[in-house]
C-alpha positions as CSV (number, residue, x, y, z in Angstrom):
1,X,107.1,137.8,82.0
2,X,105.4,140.5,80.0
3,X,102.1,141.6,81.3
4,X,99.6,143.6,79.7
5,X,96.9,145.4,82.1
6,X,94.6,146.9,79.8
7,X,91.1,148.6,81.3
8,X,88.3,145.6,82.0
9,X,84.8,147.2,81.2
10,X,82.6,145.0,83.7
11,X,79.3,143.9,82.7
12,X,76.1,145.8,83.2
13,X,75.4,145.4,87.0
14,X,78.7,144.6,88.2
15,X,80.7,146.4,91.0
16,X,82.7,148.9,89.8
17,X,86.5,148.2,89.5
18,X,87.0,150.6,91.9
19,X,85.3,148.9,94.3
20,X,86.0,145.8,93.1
21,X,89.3,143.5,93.8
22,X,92.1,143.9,91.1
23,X,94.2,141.4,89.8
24,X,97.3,143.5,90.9
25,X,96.5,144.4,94.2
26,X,94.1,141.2,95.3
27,X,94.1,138.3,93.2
28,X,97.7,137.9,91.5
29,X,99.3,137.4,95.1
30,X,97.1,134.6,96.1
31,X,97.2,132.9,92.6
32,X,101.0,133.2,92.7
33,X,100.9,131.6,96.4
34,X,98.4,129.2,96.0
35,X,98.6,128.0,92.2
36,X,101.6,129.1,90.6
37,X,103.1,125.8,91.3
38,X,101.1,124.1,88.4
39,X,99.8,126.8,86.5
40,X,103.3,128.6,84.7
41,X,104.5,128.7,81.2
42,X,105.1,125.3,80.3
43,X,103.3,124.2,83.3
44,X,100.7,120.9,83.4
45,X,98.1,123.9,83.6
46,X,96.2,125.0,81.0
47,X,97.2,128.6,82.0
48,X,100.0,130.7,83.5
49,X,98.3,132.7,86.6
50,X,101.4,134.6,86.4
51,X,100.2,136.5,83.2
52,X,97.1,138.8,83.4
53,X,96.3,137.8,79.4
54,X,96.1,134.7,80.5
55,X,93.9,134.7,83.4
56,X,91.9,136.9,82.3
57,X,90.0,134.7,80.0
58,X,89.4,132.4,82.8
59,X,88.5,134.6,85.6
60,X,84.6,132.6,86.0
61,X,86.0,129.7,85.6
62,X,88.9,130.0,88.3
63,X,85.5,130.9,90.7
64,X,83.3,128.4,90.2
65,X,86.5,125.5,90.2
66,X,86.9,126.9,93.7
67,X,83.9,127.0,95.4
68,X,83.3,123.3,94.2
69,X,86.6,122.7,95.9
70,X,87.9,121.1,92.5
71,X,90.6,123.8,92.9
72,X,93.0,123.8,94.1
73,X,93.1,119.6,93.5
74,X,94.1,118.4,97.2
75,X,91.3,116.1,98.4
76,X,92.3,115.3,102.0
77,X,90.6,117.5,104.6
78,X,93.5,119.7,106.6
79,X,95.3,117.5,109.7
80,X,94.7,118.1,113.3
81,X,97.9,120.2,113.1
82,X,96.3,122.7,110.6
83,X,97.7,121.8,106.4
84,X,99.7,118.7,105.2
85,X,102.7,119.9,103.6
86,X,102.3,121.8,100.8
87,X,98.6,121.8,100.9
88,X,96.7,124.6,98.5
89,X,93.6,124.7,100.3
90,X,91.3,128.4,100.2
91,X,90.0,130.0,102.9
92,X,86.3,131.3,102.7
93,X,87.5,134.9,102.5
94,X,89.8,134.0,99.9
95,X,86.9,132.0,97.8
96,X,85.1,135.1,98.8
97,X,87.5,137.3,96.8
98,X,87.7,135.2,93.8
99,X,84.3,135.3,93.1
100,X,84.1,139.1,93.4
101,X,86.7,139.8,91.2
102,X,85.3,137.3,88.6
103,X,81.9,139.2,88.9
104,X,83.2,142.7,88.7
105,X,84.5,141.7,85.3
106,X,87.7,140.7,86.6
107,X,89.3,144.1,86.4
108,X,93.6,144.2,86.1
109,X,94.5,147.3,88.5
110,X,97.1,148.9,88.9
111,X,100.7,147.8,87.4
112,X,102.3,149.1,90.5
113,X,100.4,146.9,93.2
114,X,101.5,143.9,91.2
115,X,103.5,141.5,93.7
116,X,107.3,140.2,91.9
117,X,106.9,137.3,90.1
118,X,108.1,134.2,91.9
119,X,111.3,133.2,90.6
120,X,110.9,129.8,89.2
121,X,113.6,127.2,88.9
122,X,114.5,126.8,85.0
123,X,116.1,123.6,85.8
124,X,116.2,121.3,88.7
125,X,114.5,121.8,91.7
126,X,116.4,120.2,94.5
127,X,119.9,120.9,92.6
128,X,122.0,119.4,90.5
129,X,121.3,115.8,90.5
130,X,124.4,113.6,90.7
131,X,122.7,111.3,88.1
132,X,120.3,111.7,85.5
133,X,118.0,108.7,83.6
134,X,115.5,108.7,81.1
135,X,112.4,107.0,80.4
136,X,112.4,105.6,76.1
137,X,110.4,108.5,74.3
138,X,107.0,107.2,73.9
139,X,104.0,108.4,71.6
140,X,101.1,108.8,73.5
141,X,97.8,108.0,70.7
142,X,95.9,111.0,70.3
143,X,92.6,109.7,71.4
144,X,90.9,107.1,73.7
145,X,91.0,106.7,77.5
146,X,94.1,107.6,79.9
147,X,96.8,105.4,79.5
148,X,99.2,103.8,82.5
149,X,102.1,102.5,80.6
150,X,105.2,101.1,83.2
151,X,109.1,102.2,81.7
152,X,111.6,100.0,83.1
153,X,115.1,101.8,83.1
154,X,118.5,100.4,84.3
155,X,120.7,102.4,86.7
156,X,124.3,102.6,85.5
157,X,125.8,102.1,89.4
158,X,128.5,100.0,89.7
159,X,128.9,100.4,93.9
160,X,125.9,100.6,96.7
161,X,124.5,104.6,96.5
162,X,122.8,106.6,99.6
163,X,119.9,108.1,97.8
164,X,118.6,111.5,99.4
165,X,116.4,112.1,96.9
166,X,114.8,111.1,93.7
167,X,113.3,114.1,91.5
168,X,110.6,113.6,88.3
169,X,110.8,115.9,85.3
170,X,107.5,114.6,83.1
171,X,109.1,116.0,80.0
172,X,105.6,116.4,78.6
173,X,103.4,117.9,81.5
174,X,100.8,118.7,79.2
175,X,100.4,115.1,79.4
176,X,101.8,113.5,81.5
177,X,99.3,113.1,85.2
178,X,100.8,111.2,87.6
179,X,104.3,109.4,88.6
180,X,104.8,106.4,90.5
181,X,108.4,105.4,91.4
182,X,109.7,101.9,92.5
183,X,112.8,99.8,92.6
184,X,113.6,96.0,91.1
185,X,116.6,94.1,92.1
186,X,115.6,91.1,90.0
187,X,114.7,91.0,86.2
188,X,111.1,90.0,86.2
189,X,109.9,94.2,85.5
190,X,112.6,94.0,82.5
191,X,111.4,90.6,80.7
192,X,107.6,92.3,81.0
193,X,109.5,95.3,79.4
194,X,111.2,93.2,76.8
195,X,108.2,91.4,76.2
196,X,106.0,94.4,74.8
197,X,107.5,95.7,71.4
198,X,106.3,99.3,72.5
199,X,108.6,101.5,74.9
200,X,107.7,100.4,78.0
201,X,104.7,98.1,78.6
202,X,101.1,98.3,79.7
203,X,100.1,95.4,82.9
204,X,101.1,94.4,85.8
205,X,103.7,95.7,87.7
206,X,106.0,92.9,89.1
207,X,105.5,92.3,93.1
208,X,109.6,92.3,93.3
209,X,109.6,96.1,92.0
210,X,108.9,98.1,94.9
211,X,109.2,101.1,96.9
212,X,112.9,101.6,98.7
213,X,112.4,100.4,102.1
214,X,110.4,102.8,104.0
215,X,110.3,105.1,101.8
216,X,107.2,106.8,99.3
217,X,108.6,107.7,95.6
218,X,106.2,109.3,92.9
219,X,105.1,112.5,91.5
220,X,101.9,114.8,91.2
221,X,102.3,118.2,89.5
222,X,103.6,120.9,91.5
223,X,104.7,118.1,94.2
224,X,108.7,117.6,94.6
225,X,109.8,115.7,97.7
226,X,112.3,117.7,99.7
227,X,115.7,115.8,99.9
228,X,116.1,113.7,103.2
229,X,117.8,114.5,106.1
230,X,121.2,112.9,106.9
231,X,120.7,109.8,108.6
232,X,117.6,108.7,106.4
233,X,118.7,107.9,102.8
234,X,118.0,104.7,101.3
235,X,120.4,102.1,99.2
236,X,120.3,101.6,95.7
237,X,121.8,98.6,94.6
238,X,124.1,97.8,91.8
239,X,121.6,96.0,89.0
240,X,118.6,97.6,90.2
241,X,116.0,99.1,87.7
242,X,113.8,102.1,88.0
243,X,110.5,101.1,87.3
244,X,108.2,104.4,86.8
245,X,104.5,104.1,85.9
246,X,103.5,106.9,84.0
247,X,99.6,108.1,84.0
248,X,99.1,109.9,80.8
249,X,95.8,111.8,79.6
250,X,95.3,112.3,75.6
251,X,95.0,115.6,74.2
252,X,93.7,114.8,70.4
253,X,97.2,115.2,69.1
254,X,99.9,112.7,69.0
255,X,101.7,113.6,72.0
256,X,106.0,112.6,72.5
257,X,106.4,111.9,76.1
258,X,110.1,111.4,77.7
259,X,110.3,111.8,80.8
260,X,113.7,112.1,83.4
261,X,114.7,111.2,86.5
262,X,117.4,112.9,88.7
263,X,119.5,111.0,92.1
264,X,121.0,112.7,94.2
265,X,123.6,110.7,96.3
266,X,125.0,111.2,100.0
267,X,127.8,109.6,101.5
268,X,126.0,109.0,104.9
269,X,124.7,105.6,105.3
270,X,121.4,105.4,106.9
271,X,121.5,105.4,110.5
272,X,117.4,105.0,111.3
273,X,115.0,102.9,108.5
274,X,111.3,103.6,108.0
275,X,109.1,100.8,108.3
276,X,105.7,101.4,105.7
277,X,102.7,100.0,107.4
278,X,100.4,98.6,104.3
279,X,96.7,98.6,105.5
280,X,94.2,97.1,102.8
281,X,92.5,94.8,101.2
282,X,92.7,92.5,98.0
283,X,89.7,90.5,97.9
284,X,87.6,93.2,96.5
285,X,84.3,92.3,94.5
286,X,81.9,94.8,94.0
287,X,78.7,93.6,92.1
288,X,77.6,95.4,89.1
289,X,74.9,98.5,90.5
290,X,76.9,98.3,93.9
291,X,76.5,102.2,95.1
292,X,78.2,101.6,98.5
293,X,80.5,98.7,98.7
294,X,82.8,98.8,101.8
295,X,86.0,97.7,103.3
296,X,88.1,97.9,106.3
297,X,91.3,97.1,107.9
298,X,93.3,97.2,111.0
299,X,96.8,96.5,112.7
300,X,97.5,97.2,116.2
301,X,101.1,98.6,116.8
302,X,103.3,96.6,119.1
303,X,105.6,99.3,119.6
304,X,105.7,102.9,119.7
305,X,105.7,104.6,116.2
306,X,107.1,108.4,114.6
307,X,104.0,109.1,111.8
308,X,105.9,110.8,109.1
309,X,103.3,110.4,105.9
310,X,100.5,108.4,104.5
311,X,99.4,107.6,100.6
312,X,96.4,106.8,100.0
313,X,95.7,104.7,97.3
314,X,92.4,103.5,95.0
315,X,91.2,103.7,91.3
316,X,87.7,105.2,89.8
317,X,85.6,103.7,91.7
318,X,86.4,104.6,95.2
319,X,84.2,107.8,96.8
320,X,85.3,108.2,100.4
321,X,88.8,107.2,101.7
322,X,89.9,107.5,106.2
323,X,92.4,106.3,107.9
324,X,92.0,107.1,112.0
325,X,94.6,106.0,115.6
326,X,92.4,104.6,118.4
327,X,95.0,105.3,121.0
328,X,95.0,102.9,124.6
329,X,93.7,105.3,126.6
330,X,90.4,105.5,123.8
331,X,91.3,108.8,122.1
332,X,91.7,109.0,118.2
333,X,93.5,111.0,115.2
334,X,92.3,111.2,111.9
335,X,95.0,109.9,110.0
336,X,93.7,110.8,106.6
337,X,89.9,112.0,105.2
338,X,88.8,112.1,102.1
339,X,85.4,113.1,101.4
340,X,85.6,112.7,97.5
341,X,88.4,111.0,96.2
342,X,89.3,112.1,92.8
343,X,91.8,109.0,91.4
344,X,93.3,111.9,88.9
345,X,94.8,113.7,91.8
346,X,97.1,111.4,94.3
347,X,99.3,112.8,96.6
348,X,102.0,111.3,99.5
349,X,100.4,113.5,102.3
350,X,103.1,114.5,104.8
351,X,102.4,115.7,108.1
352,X,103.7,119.2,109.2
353,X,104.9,117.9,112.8
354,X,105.2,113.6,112.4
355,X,103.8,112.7,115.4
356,X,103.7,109.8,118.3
357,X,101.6,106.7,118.4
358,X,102.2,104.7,121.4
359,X,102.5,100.9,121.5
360,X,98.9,99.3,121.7
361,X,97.2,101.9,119.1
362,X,95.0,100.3,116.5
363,X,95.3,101.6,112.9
364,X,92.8,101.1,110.8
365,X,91.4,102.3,107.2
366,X,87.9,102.5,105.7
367,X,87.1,102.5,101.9
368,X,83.4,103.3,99.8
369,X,82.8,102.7,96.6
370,X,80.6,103.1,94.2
371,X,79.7,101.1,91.3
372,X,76.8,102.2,90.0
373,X,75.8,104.3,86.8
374,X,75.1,107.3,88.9
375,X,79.1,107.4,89.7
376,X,80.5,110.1,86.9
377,X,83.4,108.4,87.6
378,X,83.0,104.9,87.0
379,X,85.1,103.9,83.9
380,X,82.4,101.1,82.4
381,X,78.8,102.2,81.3
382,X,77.0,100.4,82.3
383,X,78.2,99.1,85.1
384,X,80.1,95.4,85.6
385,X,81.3,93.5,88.7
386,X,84.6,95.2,89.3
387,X,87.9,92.8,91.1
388,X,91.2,93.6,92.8
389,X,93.4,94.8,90.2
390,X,96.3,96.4,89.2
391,X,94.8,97.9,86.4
392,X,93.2,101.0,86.5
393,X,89.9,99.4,85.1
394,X,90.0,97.0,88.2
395,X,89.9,98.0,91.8
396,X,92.7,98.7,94.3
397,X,92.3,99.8,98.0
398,X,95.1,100.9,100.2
399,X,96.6,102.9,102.8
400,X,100.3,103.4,102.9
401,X,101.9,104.8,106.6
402,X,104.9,105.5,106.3
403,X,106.6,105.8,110.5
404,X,110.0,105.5,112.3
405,X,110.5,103.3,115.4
406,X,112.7,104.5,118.6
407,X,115.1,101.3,118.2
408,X,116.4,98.8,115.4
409,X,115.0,96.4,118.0
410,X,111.7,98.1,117.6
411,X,112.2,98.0,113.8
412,X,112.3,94.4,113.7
413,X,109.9,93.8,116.2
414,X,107.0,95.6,114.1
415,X,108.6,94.2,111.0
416,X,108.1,90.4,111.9
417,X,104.4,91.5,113.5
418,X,103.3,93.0,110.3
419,X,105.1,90.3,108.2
420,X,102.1,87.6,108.2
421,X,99.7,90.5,107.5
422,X,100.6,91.6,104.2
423,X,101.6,87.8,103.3
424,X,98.1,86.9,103.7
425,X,96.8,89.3,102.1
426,X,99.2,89.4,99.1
427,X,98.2,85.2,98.6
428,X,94.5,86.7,98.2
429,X,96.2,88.9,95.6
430,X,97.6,86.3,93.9
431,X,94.8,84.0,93.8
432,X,92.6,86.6,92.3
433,X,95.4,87.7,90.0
434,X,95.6,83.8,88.6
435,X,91.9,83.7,88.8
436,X,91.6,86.3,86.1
């Protein structure tokens, strides 16, 4: 990639470049470390930080995104063991340096200080995948609010696949957010899909498409799950449909949006299942004006646990999201904390070490929202009583942990405890569902 370096005069009062940091020598290694994941040629980014050009133009605004913390976009405060996987977060010295080089005029340096560029996968990024689908090209309107729309895509398998991974390629990142992945073994996602004349369809998505046993699938930008290790892959069945639930943004142009999908198939069977723990609720109702609506949930293990990830999970509405172990002996973990939940920026938040919960621990999970007009992010001026929903205008509030038992007998055991839980809380879903 071609960069240009020419002399940045800085403004009357500035350091001097000299003194100054340089893009070369200070800045381009931690934009390549920190942010080239998103923001590359042909990136979701509105920039390349690879490119001084490019930057350059942007040098205030790459300060002041990052001392709000709106840069880089993870929203969860770091993990007892120190960053989730893959986390982005900046250190004060680094914010530090940011906002000195923006206020010395953001001056280029030196070509010879300037780190190699990363090289970038052109392709795929966990190889070549042993099977590729695509989503129906749709035209995404040029204006008018973000727009959720659910493809439904038959998977030509004719025998039972070991799945080790599952990679997204949004085709469009310009606008194309968010991906969320899951499976249907019967036809009710397909007749919605057949029912809408459109590519894909815009509603519900069907409670019989879901995620593989155990497991999280979905995409953020710059996020690629890392293929699993032997002994964890899950089964795809003959007949089953991908059912991927795009979250699109327009631009002000008509935008084409096609997105693929690559497998990548083992021949190990799995030999140890995850279970995913679902903590939530579905009877939201938050009044009109609400500014601090509330709700919790818990679920004492009755067996010992592996913690591998969690998900978090709520629309527009929501501020603060935690999830938090109250261990026998009275200690606690933070499982997740979220001080200002953004819904444009979902992650699966993986632990760098998964970690131990013994039998008796009580999970639990505790959701704010906020549904008055002083919210910048409430969808609905002014304000109306908001309901559990699966659309993004109504309210969701979850807490997906994904974890691994010791035993198949353990397995079980947690599977039949947990069961009732979700079944009782999934008729409240349905009432309200039928209700509306």
């Amino acid at each position: 990639m071609a960069l240009a370096l020419a002399a940045v005069s800085p403004r009357p009062g500035a350091q001097s470049p000299a003194e100054a940091p340089t893009y070369t020598r200070d800045v381009a290694p931690l934009l390549f470390s920190r942010c080239g994941g998103c923001h590359h040629t042909d990136g979701p980014a509105p920039f390349s930080v690879y490119s001084y050009d490019a930057v350059r133009p942007f040098a205030g605004q790459i300060a002041e995104t990052t001392r709000r913390g709106y840069m880089p976009p993870w929203r969860a405060e770091p993990p007892a063991e120190g960053e989730f996987l893959g986390q982005q977060h900046l250190t004060a010295p680094e914010l530090a340096l940011l906002a000195r080089w923006a206020a010395a005029g953001a001056p280029a340096g030196d070509r010879a200080a300037l780190p190699a560029v990363p090289a970038r996968a052109s392709g795929w990024q966990l190889g070549t995948p042993d099977l590729v689908v695509r989503t129906p090209r749709f035209t995404l309107p040029p204006d008018g609010t973000d727009v959720f729309r659910i493809f439904v895509i038959p998977v030509p398998v004719d025998a039972l696949k070991f799945v080790r991974g599952l990679e997204f390629r949004p085709g469009n990142p310009r606008v194309v957010h968010h991906a969320n992945i899951r499976i249907d073994r019967t036809r009710a996602s397909r007749l919605y899909d057949e029912a809408d004349p459109a590519p894909g369809y815009d509603g519900l998505i069907a409670h019989s498409a879901v995620y593989p046993y155990g497991h999280f699938l979905g995409w953020t930008p710059g996020q690629t799950a890392p293929l699993l290790p032997r002994g964890l892959a899950w089964r795809l069945n003959p007949g089953s449909d991908l059912v991927v639930e795009i979250h699109m943004q327009p631009t002000g142009k008509a935008e084409d949006v096609d997105a693929s999908l690559g497998l990548f198939f083992g021949n190990d069977p799995p030999e140890r299942t995850p279970s995913m723990l679902r903590l939530g609720r579905q009877g939201i109702d938050i009044p009109a004006g609400e500014a601090r609506y509330t709700i919790e949930d818990t679920f004492t293990l009755p067996v010992d646990v592996e913690v591998q990830a969690v998900q978090p999970h709520a629309h527009y509405r929501a501020r603060t999201l935690s999830g938090e172990a109250r261990l026998p002996d009275g200690t606690t973990r933070s499982l997740i904390d979220i001080r200002d939940w953004d819904f444009r920026w979902q992650h699966v938040y993986r632990y760098p070490q998964p970690f131990t919960l013994p039998r008796g621990t009580t999970l639990s999970m505790r959701y704010t929202y906020d549904n008055s007009a002083d919210n910048p992010r409430n969808p609905v001026t002014p304000p109306r009583r908001v309901y559990w929903g699966q659309r993004s205008s109504d309210e969701m509030g979850d807490l997906w942990i994904q974890v691994l038992t010791r035993t198949e007998a353990d397995l079980a055991a947690l599977n039949a405890a947990f069961a009732p839980k979700v079944m009782a809380e999934d008729v409240i879903g349905y009432e309200r569902w039928i209700q509306q």
